[in-house]
C-alpha positions as CSV (number, residue, x, y, z in Angstrom):
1,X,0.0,0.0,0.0
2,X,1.3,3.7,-0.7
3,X,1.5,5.9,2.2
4,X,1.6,9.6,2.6
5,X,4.1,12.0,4.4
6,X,3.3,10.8,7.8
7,X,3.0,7.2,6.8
8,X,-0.8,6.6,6.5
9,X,-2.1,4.3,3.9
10,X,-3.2,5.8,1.3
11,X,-6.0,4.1,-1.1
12,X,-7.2,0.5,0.1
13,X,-5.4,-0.4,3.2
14,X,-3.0,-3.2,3.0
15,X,-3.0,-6.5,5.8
16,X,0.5,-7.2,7.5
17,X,1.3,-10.7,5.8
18,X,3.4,-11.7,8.9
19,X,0.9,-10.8,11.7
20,X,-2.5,-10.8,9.4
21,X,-3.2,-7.5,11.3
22,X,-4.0,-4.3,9.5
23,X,-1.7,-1.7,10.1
24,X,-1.9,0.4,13.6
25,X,-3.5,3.4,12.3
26,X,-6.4,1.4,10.8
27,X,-6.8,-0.9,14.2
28,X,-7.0,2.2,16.7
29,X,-9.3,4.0,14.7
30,X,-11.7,0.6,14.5
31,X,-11.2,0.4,18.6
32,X,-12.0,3.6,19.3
33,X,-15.4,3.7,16.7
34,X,-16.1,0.5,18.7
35,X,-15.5,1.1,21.9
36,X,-16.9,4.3,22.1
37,X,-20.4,3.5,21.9
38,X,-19.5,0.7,24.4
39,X,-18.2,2.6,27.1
40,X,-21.0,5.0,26.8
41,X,-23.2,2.6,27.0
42,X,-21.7,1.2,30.1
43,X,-21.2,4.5,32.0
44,X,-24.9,4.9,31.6
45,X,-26.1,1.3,32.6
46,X,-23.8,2.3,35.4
47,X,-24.9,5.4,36.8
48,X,-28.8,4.2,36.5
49,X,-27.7,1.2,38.9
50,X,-25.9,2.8,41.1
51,X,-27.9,5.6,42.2
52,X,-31.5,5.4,44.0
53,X,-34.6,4.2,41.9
54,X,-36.8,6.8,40.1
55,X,-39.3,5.5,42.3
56,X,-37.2,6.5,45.5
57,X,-36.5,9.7,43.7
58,X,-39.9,11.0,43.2
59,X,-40.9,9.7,46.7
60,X,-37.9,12.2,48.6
61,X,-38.9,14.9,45.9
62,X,-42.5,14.5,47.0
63,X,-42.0,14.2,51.0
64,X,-39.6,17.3,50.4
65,X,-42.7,19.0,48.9
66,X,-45.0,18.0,51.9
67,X,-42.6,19.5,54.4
68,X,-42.0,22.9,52.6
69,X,-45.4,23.4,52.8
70,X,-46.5,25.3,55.7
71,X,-49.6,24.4,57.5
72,X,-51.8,27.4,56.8
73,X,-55.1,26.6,58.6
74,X,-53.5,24.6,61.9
75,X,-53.6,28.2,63.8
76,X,-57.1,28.9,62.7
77,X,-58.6,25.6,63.6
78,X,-56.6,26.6,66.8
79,X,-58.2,29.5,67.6
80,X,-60.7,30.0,70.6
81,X,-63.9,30.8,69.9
82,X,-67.2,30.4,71.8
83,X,-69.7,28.0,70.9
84,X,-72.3,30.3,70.9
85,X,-70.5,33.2,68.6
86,X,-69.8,29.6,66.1
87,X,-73.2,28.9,66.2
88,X,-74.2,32.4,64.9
89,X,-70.9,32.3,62.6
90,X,-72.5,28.8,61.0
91,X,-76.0,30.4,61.1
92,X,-74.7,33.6,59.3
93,X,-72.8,31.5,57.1
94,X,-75.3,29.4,56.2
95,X,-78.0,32.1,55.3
96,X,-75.6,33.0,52.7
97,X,-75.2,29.7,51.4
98,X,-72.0,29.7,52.4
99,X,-71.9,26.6,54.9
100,X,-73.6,23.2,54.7
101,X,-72.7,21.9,57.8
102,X,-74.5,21.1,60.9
103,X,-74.7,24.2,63.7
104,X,-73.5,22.5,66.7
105,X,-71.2,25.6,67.6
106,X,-67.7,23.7,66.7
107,X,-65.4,25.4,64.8
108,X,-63.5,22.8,62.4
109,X,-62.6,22.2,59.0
110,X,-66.3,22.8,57.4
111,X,-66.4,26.0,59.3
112,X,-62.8,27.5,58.5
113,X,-63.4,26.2,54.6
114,X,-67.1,28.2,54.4
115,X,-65.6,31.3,56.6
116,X,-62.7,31.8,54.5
117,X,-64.8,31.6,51.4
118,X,-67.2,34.0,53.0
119,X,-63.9,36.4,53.6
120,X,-63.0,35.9,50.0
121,X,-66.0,37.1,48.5
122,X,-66.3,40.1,51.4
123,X,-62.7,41.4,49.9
124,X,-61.6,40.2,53.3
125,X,-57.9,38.5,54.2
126,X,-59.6,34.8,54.1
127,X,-57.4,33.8,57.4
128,X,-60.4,32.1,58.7
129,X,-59.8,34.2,61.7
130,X,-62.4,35.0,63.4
131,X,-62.0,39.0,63.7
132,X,-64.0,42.1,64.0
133,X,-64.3,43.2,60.4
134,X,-65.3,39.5,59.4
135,X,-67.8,39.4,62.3
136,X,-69.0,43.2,61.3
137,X,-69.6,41.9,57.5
138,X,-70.9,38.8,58.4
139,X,-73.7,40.5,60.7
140,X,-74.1,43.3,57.7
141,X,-77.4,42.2,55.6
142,X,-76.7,40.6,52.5
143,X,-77.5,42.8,49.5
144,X,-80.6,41.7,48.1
145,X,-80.9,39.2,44.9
């Protein structure tokens, strides 16, 4: 085979009759295009066994979620208030169609839900605290339909 200034083959490359090898250029060049996609391949298979499972991943991501999240309606459920005054709240609440629940002057989760959406649509800060301006526009009368 001819070869150029810097001794690589030039036209159809020629076999080593002693070894049966092609000549060095030629083998290093087909290791590397082979091996290449090899080792890729294995670094991958590699890093997605030796970390933790997608399912283990999205479980962390999704308990790290649940603990940035602070709990927004703990100190209003906390709150004292007298059974009577919830018993009027509920009452007010539900002559405005606002609450479905029972009155039985306990302030929990059904109450805080319907006063908060009762302070939303007064243009109120929907704490679910019960306050002076909520208790004020809660005791207003409802405009008339």
């Amino acid at each position: 085979m001819n070869t150029d200034e810097h001794g690589y083959g030039i036209g159809k490359p020629s076999i080593d009759p002693v070894s049966g090898t092609p000549p060095k250029s030629i083998r290093v060049h087909l290791c590397s295009s082979v091996a290449t996609p090899f080792l890729v391949l294995l670094a991958l298979a590699t890093a997605a066994c030796s970390g933790p499972s997608v399912e283990d991943r999205t479980r962390a991501a999704a308990e790290e979620v649940r603990q940035s999240i602070s709990d927004v309606d703990g100190p209003a459920l906390e709150q004292k208030v007298e059974p009577q005054l919830v018993k009027e709240i509920q009452q007010l609440l539900q002559e405005r169609k606002e609450y479905f629940g029972e009155i039985n002057g306990e302030f929990d989760a059904v109450t805080l839900n319907a006063l908060q959406a009762f302070q939303r649509s007064a243009g109120l800060r929907d704490d679910g605290f019960v306050n002076e301006r909520t208790l004020a526009a809660l005791r207003a009368r409802p405009a008339a339909k």
